[in-house]
N, CA, C and O atoms as a Tripos MOL2 file, in Angstrom:
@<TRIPOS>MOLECULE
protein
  240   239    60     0     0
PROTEIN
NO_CHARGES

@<TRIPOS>ATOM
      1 N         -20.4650  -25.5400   -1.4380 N.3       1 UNK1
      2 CA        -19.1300  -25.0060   -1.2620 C.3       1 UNK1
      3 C         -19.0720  -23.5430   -1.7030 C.2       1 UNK1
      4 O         -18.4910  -22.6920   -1.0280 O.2       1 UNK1
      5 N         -19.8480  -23.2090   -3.1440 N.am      2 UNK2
      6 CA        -19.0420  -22.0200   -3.2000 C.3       2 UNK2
      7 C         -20.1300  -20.9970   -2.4370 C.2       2 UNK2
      8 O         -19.7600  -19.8380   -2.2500 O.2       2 UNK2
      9 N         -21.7740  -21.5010   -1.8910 N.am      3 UNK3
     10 CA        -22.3760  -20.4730   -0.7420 C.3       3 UNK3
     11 C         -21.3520  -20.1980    0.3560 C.2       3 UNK3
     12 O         -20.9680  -19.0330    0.4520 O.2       3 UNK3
     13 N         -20.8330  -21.1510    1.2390 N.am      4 UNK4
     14 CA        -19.7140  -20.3230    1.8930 C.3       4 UNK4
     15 C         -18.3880  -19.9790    1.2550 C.2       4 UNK4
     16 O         -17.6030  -20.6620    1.9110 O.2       4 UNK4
     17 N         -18.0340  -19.6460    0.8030 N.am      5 UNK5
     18 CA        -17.1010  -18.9850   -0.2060 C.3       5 UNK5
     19 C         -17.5320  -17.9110   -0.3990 C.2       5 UNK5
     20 O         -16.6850  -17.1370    0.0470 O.2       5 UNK5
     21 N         -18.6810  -17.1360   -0.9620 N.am      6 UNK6
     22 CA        -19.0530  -16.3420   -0.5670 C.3       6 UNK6
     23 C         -19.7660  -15.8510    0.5960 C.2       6 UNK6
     24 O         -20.1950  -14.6980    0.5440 O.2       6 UNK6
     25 N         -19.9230  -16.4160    1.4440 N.am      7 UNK7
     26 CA        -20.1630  -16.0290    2.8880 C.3       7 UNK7
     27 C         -18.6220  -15.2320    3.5170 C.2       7 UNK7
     28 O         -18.4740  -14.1330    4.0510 O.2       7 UNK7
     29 N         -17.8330  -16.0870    3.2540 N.am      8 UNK8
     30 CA        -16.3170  -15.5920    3.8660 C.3       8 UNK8
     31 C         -16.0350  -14.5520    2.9330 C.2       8 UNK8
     32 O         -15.5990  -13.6490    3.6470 O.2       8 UNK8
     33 N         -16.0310  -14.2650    2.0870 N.am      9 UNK9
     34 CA        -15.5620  -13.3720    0.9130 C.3       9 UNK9
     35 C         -16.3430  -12.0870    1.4370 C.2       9 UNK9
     36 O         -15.7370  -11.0310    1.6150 O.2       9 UNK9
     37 N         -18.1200  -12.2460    1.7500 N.am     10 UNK10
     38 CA        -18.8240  -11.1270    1.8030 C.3      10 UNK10
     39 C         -18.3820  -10.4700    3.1020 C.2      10 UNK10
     40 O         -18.3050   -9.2490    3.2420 O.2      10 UNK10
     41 N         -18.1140  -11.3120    3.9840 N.am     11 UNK11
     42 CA        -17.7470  -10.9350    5.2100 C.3      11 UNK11
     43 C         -16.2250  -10.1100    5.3780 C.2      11 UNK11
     44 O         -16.1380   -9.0720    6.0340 O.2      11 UNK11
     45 N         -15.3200  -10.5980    4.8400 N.am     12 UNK12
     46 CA        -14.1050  -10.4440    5.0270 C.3      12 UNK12
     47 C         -13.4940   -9.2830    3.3950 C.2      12 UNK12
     48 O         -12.3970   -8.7260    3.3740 O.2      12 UNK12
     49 N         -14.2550   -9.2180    2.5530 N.am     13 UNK13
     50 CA        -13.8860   -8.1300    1.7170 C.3      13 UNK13
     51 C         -14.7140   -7.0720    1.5310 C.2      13 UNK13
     52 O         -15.9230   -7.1270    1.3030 O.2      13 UNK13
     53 N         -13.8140   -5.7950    1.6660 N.am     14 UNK14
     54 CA        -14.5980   -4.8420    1.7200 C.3      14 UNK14
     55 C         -15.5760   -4.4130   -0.0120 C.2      14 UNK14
     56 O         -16.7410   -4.0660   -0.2070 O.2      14 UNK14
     57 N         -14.8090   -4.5730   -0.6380 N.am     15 UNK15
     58 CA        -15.2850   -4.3630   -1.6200 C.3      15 UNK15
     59 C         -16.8460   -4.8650   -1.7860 C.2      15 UNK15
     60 O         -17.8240   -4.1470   -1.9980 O.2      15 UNK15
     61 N         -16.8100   -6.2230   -1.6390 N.am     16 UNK16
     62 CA        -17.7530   -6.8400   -1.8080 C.3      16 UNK16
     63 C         -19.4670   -6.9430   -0.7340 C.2      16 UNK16
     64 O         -20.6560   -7.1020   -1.0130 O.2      16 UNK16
     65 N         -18.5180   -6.7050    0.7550 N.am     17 UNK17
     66 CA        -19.3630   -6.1920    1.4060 C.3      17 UNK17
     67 C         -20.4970   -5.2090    1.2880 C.2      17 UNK17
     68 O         -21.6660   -5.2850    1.6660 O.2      17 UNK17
     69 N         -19.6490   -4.0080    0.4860 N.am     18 UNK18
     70 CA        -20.3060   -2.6200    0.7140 C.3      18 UNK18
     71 C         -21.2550   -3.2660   -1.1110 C.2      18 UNK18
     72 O         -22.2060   -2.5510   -1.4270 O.2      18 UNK18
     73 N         -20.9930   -4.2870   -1.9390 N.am     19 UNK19
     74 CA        -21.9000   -4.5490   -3.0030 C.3      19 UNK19
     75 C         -22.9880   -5.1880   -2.4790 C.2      19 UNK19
     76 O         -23.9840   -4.9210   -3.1500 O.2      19 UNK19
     77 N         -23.2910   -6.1450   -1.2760 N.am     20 UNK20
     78 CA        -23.7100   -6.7100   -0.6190 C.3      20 UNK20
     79 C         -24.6140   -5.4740   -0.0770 C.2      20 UNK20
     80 O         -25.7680   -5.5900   -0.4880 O.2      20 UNK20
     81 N         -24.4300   -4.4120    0.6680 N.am     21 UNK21
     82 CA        -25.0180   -3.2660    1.3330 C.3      21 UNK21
     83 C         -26.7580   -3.0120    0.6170 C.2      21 UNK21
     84 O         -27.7660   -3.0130    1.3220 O.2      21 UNK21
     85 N         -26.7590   -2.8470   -0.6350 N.am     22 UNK22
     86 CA        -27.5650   -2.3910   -1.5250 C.3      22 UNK22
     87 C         -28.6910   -3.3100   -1.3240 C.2      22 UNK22
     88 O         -29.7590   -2.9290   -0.8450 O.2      22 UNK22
     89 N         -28.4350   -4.6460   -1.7260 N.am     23 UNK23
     90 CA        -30.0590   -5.5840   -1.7870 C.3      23 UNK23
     91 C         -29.9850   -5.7640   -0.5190 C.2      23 UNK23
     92 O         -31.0930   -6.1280   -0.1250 O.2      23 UNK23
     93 N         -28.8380   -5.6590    0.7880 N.am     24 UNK24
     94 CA        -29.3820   -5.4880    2.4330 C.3      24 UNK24
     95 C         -30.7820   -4.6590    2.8120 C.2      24 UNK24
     96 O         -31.7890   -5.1420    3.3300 O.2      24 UNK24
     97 N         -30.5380   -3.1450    2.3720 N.am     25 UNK25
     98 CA        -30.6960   -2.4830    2.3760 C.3      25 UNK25
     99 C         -32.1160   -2.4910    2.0400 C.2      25 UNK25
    100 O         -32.9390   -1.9840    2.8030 O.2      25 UNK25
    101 N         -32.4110   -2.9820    1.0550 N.am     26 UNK26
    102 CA        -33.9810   -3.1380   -0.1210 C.3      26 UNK26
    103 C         -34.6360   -4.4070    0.4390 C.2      26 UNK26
    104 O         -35.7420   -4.8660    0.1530 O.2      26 UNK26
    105 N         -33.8450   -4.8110    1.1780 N.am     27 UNK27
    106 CA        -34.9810   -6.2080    2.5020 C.3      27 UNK27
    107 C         -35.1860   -7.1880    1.5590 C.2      27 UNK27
    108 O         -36.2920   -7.6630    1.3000 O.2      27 UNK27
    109 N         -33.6660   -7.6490    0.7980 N.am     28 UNK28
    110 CA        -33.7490   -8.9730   -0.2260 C.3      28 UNK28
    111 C         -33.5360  -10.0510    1.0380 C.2      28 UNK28
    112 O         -33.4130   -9.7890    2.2340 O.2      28 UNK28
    113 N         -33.5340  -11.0660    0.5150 N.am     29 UNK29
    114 CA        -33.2090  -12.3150    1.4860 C.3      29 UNK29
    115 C         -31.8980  -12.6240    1.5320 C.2      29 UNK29
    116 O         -31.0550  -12.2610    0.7110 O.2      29 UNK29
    117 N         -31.7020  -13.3570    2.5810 N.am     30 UNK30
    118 CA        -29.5880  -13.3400    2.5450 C.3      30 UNK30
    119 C         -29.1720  -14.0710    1.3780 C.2      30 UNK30
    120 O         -28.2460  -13.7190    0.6470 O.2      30 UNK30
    121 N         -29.9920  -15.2600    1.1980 N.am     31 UNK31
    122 CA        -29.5930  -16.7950    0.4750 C.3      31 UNK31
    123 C         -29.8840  -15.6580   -1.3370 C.2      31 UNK31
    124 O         -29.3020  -16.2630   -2.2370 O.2      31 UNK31
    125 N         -30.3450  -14.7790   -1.7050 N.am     32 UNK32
    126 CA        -30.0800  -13.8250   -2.6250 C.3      32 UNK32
    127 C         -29.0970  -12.9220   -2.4420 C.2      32 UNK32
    128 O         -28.3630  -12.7140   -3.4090 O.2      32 UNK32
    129 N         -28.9340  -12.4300   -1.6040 N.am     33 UNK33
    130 CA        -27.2670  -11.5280   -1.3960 C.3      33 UNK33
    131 C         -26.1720  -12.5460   -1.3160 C.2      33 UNK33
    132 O         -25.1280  -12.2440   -1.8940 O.2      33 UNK33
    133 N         -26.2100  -13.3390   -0.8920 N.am     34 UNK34
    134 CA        -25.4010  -14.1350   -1.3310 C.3      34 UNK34
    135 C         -24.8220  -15.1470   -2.2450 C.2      34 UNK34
    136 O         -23.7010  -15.6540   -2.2960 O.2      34 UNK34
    137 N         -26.1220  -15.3340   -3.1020 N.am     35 UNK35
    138 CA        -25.6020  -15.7940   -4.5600 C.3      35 UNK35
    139 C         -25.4460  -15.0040   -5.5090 C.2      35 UNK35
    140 O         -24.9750  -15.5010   -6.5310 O.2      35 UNK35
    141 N         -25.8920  -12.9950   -5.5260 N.am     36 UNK36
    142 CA        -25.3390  -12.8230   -5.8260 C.3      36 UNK36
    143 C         -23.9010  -12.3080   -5.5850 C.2      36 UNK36
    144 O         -23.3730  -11.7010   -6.5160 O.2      36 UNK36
    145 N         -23.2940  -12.4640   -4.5730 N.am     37 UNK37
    146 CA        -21.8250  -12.2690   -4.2290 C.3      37 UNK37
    147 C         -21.0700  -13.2570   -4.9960 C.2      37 UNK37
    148 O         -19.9910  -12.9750   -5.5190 O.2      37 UNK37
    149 N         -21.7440  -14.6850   -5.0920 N.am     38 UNK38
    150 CA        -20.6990  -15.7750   -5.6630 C.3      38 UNK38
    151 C         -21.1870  -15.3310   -7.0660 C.2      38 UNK38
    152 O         -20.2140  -15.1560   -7.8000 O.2      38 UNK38
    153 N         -22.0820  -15.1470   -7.5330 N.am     39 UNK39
    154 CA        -22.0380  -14.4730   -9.0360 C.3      39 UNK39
    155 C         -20.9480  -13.3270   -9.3260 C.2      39 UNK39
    156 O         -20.2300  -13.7240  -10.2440 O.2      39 UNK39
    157 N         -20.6420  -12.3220   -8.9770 N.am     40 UNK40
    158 CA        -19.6660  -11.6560   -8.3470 C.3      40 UNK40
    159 C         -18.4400  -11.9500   -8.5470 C.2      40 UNK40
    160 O         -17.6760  -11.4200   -9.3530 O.2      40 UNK40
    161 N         -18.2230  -12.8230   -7.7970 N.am     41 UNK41
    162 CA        -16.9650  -13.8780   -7.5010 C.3      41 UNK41
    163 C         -16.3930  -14.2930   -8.4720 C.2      41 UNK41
    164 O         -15.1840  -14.2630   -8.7040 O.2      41 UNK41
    165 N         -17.6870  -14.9280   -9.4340 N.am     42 UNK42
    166 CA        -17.0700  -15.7620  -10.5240 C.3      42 UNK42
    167 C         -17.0290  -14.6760  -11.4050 C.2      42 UNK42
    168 O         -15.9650  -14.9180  -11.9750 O.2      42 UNK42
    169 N         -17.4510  -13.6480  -11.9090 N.am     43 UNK43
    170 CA        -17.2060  -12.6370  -12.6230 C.3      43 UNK43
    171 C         -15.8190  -11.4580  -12.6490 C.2      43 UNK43
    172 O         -15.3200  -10.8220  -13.5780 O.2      43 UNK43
    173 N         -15.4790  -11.5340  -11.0650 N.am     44 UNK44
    174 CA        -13.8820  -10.8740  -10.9560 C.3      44 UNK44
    175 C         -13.3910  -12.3510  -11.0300 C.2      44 UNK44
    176 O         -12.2780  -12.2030  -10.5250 O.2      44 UNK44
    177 N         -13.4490  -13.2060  -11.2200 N.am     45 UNK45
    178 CA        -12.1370  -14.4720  -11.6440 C.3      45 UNK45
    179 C         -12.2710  -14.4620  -13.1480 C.2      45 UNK45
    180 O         -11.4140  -14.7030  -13.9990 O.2      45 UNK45
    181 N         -13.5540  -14.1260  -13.2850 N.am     46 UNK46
    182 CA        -13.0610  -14.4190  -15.3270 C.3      46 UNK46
    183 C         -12.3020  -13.3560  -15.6390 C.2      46 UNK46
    184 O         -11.2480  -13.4860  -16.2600 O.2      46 UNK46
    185 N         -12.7720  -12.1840  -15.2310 N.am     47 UNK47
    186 CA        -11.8100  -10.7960  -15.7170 C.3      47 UNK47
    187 C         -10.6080  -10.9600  -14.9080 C.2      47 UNK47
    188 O          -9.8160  -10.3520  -15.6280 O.2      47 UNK47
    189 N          -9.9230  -11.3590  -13.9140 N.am     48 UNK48
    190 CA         -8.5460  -11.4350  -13.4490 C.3      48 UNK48
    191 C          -7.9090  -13.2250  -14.4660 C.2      48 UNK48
    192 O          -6.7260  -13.4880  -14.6790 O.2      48 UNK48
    193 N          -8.6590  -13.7800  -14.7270 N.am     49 UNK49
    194 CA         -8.1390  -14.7790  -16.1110 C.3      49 UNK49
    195 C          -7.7980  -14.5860  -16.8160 C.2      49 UNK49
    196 O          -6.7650  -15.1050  -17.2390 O.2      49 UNK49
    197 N          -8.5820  -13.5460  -17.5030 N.am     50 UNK50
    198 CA         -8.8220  -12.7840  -19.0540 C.3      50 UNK50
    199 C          -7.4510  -12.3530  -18.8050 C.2      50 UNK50
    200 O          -6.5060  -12.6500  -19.5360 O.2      50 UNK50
    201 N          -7.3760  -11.6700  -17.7900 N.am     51 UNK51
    202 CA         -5.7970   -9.7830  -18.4150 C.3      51 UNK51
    203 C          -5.2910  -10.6060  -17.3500 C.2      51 UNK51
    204 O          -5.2470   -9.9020  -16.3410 O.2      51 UNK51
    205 N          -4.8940  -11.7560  -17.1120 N.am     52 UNK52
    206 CA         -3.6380  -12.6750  -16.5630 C.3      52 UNK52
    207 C          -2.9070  -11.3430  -15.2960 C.2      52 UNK52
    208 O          -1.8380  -10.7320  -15.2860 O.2      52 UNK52
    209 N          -4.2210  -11.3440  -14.2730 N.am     53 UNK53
    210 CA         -3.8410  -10.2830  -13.2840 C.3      53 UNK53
    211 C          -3.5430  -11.6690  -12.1560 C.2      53 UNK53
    212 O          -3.6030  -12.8450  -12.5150 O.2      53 UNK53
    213 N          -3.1840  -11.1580  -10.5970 N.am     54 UNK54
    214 CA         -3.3380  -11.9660   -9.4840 C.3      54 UNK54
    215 C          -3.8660  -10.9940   -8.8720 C.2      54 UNK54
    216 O          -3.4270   -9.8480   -8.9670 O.2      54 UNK54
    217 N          -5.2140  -11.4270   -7.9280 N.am     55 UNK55
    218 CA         -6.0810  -10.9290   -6.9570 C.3      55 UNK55
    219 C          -5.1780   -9.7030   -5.7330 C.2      55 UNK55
    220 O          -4.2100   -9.9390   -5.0100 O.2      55 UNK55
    221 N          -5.7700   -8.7370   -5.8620 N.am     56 UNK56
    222 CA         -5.5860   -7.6100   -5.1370 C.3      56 UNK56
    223 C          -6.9920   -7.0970   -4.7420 C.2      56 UNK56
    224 O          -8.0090   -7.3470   -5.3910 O.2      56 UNK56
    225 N          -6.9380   -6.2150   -3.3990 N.am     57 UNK57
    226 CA         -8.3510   -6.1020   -3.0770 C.3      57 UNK57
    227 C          -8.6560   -4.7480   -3.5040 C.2      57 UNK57
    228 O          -9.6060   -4.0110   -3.2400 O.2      57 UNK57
    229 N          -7.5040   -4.5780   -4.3140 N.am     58 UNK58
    230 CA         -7.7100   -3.0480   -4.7910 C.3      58 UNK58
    231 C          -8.7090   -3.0700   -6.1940 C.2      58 UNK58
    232 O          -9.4820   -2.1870   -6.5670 O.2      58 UNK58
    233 N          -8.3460   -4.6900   -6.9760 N.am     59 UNK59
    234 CA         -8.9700   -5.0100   -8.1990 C.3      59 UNK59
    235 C         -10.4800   -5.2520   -8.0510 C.2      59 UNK59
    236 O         -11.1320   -5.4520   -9.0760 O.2      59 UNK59
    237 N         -10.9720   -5.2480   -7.0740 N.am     60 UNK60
    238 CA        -12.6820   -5.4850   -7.3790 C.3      60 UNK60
    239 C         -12.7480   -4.0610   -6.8310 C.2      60 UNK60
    240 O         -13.8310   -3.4840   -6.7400 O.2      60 UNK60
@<TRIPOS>BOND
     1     1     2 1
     2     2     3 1
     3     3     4 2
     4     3     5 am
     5     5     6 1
     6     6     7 1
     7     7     8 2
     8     7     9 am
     9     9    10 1
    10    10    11 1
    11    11    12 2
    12    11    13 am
    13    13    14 1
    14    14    15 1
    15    15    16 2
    16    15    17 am
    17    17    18 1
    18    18    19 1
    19    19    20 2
    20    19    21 am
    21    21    22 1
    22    22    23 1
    23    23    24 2
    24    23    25 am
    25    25    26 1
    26    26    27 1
    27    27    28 2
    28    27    29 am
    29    29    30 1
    30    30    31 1
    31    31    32 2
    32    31    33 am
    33    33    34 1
    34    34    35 1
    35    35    36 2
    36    35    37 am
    37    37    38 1
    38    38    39 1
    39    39    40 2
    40    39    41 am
    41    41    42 1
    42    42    43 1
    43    43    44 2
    44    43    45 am
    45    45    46 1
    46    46    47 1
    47    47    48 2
    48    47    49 am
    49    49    50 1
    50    50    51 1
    51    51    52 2
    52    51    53 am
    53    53    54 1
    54    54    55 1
    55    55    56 2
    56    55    57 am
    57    57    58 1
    58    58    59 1
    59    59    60 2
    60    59    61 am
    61    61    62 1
    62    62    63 1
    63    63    64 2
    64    63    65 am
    65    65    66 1
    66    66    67 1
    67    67    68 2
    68    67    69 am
    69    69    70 1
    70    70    71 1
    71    71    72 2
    72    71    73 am
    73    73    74 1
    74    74    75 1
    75    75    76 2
    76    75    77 am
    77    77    78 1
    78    78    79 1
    79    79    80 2
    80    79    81 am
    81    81    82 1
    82    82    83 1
    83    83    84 2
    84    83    85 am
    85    85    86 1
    86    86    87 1
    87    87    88 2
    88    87    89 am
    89    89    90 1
    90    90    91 1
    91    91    92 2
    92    91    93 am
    93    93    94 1
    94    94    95 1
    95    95    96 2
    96    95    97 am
    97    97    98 1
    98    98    99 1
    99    99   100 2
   100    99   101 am
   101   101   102 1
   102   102   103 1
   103   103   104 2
   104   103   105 am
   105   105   106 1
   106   106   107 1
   107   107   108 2
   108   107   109 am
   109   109   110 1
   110   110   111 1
   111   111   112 2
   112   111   113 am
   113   113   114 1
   114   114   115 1
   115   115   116 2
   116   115   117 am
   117   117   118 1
   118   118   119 1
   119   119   120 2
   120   119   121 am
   121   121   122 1
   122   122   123 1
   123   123   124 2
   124   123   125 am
   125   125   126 1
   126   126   127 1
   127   127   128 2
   128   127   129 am
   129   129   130 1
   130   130   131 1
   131   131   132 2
   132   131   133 am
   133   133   134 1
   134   134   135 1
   135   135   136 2
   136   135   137 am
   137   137   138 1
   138   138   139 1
   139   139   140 2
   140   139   141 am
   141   141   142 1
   142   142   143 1
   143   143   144 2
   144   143   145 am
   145   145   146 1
   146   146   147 1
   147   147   148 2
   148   147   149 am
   149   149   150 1
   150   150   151 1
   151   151   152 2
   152   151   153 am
   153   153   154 1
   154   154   155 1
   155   155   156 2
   156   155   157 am
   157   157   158 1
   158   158   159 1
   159   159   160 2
   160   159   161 am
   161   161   162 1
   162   162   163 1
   163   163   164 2
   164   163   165 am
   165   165   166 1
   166   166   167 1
   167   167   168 2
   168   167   169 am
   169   169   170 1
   170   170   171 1
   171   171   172 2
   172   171   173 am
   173   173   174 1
   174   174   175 1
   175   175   176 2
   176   175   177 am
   177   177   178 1
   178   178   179 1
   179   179   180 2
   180   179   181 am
   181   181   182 1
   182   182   183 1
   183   183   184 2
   184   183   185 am
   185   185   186 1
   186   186   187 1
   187   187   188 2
   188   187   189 am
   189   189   190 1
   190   190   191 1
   191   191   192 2
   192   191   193 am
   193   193   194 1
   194   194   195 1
   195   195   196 2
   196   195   197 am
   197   197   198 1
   198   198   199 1
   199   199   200 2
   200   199   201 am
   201   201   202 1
   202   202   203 1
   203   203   204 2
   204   203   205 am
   205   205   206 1
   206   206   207 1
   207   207   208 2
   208   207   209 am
   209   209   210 1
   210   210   211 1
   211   211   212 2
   212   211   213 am
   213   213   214 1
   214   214   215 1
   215   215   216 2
   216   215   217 am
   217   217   218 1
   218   218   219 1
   219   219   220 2
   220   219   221 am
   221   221   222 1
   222   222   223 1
   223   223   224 2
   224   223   225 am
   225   225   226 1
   226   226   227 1
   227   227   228 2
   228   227   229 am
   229   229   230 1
   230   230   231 1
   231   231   232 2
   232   231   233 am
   233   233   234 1
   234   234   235 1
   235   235   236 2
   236   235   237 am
   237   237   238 1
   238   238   239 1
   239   239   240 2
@<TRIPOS>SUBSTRUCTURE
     1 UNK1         2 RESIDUE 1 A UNK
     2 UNK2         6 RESIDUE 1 A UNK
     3 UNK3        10 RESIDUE 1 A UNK
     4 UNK4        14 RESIDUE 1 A UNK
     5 UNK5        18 RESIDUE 1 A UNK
     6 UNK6        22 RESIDUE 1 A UNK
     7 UNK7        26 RESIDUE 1 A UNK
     8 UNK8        30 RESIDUE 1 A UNK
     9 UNK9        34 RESIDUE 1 A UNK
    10 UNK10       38 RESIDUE 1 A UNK
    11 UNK11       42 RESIDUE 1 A UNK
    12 UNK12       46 RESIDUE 1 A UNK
    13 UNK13       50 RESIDUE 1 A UNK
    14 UNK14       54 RESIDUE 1 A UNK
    15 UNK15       58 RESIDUE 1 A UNK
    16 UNK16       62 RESIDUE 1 A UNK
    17 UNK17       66 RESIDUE 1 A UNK
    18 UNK18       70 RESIDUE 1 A UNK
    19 UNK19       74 RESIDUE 1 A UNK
    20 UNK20       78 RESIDUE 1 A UNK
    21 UNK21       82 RESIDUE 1 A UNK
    22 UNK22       86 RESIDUE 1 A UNK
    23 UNK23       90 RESIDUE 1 A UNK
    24 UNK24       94 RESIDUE 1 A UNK
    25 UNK25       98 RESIDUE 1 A UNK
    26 UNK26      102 RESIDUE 1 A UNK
    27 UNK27      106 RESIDUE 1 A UNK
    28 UNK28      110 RESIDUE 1 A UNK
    29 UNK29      114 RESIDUE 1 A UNK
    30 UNK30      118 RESIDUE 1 A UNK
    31 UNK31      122 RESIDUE 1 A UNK
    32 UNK32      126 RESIDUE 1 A UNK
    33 UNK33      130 RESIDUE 1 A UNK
    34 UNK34      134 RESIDUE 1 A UNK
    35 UNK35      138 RESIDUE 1 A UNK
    36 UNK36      142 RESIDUE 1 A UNK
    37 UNK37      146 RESIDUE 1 A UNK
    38 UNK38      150 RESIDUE 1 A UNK
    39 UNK39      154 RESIDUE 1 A UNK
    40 UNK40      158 RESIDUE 1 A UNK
    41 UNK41      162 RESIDUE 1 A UNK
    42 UNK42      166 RESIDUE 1 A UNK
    43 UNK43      170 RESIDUE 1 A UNK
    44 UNK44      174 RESIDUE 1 A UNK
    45 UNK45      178 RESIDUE 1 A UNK
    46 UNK46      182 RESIDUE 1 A UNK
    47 UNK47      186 RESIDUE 1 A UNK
    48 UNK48      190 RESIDUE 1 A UNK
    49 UNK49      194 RESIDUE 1 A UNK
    50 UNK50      198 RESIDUE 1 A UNK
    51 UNK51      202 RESIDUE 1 A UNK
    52 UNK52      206 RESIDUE 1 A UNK
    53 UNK53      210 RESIDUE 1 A UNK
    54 UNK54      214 RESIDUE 1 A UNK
    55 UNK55      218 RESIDUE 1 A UNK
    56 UNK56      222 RESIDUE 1 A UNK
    57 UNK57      226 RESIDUE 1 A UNK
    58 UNK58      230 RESIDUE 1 A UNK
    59 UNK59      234 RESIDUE 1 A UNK
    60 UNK60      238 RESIDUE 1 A UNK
């Protein structure tokens, strides 16, 4: 579940996309760009937990 979760996320946010760009770029494997995106993921949800924010795509 959460590999596509970040599949849709990498695809559909820019932010995260253009973090995605870098190990593209360096000829990592997808199934590694994409766990680390859900690493990612879970790292802007602890910090939007922490300071009791709601998701904006301005915040990552």
């Amino acid at each position: 579940m959460t590999f596509q979760a970040a599949l849709v996320a990498a695809y559909h946010t820019p932010s995260l996309n253009s973090f995605a760009d870098r190990p593209r770029k360096a000829g990592k494997p997808h199934k590694v760009i994409i766990t680390a995106i859900a690493g990612k993921r879970v790292t802007i949800a602890k910090a939007l937990c922490k300071s009791h924010q709601k998701w904006t795509a301005a915040t990552a």
